[in-house]
C-alpha positions as CSV (number, residue, x, y, z in Angstrom):
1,X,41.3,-118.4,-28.7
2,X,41.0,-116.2,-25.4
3,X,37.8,-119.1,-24.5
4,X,40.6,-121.4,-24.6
5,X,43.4,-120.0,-23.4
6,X,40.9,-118.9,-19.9
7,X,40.0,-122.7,-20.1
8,X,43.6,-123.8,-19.9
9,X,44.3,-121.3,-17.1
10,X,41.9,-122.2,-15.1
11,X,42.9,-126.3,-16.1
12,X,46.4,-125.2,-14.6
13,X,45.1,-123.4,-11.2
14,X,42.5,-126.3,-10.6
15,X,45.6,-128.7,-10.7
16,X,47.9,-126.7,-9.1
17,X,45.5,-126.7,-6.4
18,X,45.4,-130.3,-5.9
19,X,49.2,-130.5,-6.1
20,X,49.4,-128.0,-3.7
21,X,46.7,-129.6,-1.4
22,X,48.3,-133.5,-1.5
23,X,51.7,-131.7,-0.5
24,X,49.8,-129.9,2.4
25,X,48.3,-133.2,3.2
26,X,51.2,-135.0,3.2
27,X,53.7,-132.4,4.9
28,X,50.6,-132.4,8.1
29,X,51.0,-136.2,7.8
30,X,55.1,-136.3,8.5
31,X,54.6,-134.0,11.1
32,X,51.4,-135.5,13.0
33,X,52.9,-138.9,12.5
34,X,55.9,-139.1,15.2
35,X,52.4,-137.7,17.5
36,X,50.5,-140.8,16.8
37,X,53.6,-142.9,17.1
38,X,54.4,-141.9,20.7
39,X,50.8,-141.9,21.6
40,X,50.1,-145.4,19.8
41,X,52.9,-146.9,21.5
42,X,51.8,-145.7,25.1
43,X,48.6,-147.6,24.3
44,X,50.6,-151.1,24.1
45,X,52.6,-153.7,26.5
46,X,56.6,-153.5,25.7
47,X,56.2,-156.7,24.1
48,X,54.1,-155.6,21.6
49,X,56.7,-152.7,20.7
50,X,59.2,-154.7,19.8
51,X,57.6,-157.0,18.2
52,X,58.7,-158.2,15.0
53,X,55.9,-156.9,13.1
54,X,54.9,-153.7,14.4
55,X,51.7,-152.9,14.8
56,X,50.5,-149.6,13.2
57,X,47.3,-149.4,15.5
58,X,47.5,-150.8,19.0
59,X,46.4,-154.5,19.3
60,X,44.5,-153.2,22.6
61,X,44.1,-149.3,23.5
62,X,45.5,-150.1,27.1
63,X,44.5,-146.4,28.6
64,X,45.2,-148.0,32.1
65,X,49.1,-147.4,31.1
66,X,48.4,-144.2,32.6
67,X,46.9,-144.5,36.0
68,X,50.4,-146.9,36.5
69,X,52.6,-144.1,35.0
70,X,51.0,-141.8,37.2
71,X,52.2,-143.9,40.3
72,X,55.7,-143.4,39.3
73,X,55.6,-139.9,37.6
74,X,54.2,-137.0,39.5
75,X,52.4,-135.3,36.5
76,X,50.1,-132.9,38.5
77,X,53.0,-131.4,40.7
78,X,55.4,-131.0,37.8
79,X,52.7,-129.2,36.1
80,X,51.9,-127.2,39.2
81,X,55.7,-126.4,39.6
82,X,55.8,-125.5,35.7
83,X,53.1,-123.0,35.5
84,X,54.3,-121.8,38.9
85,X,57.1,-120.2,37.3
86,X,55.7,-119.8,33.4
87,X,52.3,-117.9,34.0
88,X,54.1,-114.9,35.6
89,X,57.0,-114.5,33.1
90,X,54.5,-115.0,30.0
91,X,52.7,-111.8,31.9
92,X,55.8,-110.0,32.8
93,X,57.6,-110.6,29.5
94,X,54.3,-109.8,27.2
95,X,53.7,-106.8,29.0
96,X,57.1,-105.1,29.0
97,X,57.9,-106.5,25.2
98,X,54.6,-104.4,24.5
99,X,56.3,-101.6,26.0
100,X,59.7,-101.8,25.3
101,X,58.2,-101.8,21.7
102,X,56.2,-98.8,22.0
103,X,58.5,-96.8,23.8
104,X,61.0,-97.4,20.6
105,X,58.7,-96.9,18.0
106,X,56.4,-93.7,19.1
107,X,58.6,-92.1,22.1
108,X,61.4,-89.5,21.1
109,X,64.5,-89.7,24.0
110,X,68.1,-89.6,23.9
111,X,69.9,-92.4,22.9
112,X,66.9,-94.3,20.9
113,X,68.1,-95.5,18.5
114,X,71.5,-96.7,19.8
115,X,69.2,-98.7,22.5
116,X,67.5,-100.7,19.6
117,X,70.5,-101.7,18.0
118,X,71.8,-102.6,20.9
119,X,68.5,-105.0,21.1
120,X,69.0,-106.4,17.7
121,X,72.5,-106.9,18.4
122,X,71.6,-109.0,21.1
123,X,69.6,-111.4,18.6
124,X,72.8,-112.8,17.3
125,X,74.6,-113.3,20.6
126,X,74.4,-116.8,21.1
127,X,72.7,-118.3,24.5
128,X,75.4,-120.5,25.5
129,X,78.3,-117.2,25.7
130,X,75.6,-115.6,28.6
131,X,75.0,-119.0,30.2
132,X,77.7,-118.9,32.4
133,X,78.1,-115.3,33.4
134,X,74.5,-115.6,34.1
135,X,74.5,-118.2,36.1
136,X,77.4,-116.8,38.3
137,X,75.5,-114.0,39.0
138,X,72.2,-115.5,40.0
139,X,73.8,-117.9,41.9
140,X,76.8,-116.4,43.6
141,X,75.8,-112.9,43.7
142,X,71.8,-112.8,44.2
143,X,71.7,-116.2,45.7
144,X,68.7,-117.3,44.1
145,X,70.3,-121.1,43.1
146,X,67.4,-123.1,43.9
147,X,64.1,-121.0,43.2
148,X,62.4,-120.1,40.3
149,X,63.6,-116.7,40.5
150,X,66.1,-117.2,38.1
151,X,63.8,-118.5,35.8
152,X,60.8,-115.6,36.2
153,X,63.0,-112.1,36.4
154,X,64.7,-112.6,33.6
155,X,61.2,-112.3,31.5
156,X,60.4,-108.9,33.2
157,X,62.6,-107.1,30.6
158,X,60.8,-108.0,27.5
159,X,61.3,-111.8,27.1
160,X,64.0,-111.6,24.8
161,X,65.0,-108.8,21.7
162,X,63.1,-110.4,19.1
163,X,59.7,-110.2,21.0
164,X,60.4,-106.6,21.8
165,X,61.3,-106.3,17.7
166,X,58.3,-107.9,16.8
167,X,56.0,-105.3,18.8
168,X,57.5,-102.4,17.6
169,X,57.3,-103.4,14.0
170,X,53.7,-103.9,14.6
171,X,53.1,-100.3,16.4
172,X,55.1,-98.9,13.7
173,X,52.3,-99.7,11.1
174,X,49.6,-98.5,13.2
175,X,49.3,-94.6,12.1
176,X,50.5,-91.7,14.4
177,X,47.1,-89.4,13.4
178,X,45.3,-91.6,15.8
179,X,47.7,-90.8,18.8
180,X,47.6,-87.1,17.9
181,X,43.7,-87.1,17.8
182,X,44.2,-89.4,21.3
183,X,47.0,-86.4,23.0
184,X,44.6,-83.5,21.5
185,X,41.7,-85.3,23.7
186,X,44.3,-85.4,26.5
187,X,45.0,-89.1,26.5
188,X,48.6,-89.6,28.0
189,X,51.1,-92.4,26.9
190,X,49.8,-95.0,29.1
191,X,46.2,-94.0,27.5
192,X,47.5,-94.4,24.3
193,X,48.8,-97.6,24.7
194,X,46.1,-99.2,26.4
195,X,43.2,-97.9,24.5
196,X,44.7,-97.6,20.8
197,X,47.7,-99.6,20.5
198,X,47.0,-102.5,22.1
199,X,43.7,-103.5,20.7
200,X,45.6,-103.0,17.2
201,X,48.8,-105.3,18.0
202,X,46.4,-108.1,20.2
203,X,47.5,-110.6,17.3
204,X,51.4,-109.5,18.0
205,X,51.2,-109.9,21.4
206,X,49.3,-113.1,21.5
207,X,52.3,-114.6,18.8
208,X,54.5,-113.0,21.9
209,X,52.8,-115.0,24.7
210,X,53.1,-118.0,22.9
211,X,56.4,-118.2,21.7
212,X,57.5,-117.0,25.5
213,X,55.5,-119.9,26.5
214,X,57.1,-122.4,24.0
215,X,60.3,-121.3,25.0
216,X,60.3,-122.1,28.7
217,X,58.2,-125.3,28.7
218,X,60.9,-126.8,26.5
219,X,64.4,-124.7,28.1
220,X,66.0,-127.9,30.0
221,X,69.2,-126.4,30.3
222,X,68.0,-123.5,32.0
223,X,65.9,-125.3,34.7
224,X,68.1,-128.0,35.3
225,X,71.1,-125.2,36.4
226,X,69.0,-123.8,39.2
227,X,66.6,-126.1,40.0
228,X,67.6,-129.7,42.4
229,X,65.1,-130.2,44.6
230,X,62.6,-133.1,43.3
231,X,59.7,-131.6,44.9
232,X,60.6,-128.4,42.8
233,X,61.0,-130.0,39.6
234,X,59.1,-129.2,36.3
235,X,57.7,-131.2,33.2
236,X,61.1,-131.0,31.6
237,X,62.9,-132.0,34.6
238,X,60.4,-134.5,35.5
239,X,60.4,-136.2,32.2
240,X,64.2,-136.6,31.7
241,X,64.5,-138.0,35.2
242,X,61.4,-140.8,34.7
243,X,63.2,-141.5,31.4
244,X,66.7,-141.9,32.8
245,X,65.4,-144.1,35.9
246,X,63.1,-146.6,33.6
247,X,65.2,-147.5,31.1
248,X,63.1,-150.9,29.6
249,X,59.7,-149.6,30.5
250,X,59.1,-147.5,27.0
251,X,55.5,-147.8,27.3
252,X,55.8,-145.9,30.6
253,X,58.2,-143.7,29.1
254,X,55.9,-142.8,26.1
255,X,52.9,-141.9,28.6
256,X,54.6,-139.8,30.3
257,X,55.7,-138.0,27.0
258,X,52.7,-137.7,26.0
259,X,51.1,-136.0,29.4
260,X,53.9,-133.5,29.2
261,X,53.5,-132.1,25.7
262,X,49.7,-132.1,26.1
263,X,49.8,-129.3,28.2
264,X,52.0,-127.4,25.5
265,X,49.7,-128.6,21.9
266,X,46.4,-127.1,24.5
267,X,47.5,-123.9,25.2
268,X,48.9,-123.8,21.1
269,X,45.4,-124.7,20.2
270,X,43.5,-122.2,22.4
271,X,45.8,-119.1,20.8
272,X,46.0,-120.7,17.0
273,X,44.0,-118.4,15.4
274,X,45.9,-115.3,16.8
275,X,49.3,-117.1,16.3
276,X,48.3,-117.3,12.5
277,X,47.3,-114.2,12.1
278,X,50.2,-112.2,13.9
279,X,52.6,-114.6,11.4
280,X,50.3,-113.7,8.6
281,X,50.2,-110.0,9.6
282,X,54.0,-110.2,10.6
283,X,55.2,-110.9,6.6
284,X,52.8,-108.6,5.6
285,X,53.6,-105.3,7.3
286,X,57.5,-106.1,7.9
């Protein structure tokens, strides 16, 4: 009886497995498969997209779509103007979210804890209420309408609440004998930080990076209010313009879309393994 029983168990893991594994399989497959589409149809003459039959692989891979989209649509400048503004506020916000989160979860002052709810509070206060005041300010008072200012200082106070949250609650788990054996050594807080804590939370603030990074490559709304020069213009400035002026050309349209998210799925792909874990590690020290 147990023989059988440990047979049947082991029946209903193996196919549990598989049902698991088709669903994986076909999940990745809905998701991958708007990818392919946009890439497909930049491959292919607007006459083969509407077609009546539809082609699911391209009749010709026409890769010289892109050399003629690239006459029209200034890739390498948006993506110069892009990281001009994104590689310093992914530093600046990474860096302070990893201290904004260690000063709340290992530093005793006045007013802590207030401070932190004031941070999570923040998480439910919708962008658009701020959007205004914010842009008063930066434009009318600080005069920065125009530059990427408004963009990049922002990012120097922790990137947002939930990145600063997400640090602490990583620092949290990381036990306070190995800072006491660090101060009786005479290691100070910036020591501390640097040699114990960061090498612990490298996953956290990797996840931080990226999500910082996901954030501004896609927030049109926020680099459309302050910057209008062409010359200054970004992927997502770029792209909605190109799409707005050729209205018939779609395989134009879809090269272009697929040059400005390539930037986004490479640096996704360099960080993955860290972005997995710190999700992985997030659920299981919360």
């Amino acid at each position: 009886m147990a023989k059988e029983s440990l047979k049947s168990k082991k029946r209903v893991e193996k196919a549990t497995d598989i049902i698991s594994f088709v669903l994986v399989v076909f999940f990745s497959f809905l998701c991958l498969f708007p990818i392919y589409w946009i890439f497909r149809s930049s491959l292919m003459t607007n006459n083969q997209l509407f077609a009546a039959k539809v082609p699911f692989f391209p009749p010709e891979w026409l890769f010289s779509n892109y050399p003629k989209t690239l006459e029209n649509f200034p890739f390498w400048l948006y993506l110069k103007n892009t990281m001009t503004f994104i590689v310093p506020s992914v530093l600046a916000g990474t860096i302070t979210a990893i201290m904004g989160g260690y000063a709340l979860a290992r530093l005793c002052f006045r007013g802590k804890k207030f401070i932190f709810l004031l941070i999570i509070g923040s998480m439910f206060l919708p962008t658009m209420v701020t959007l205004i005041p914010i842009y008063i300010m930066w434009t009318s008072v600080f005069k920065l309408s125009g530059t990427y200012w408004p963009l990049i200082l922002p990012y120097f106070c922790g990137g947002g609440a939930f990145n600063i949250y997400l640090i602490r609650q990583f620092i949290q788990t990381i036990p306070r004998e190995l800072d006491e054996a660090a101060t009786i050594d005479g290691a100070g807080y910036f020591r501390i930080l640097v040699s114990i804590i960061f090498p612990a939370i490298k996953a956290a603030a990797i996840v931080v990076a990226l999500l910082l990074f996901t954030q501004m490559w896609n927030d049109l709304i926020q680099q459309s209010l302050y910057i209008h020069d062409a010359k200054k213009f970004t992927i997502a400035l770029g792209l909605s313009q190109f799409k707005g002026s050729l209205k018939q050309d779609y395989s134009a349209i879809m090269c272009a879309t697929c040059m400005s998210f390539a930037p986004g799925i490479i640096f996704y792909l360099l960080g993955q393994r860290y972005f997995v874990e710190g999700i992985v590690l997030t659920g299981m020290k919360s």
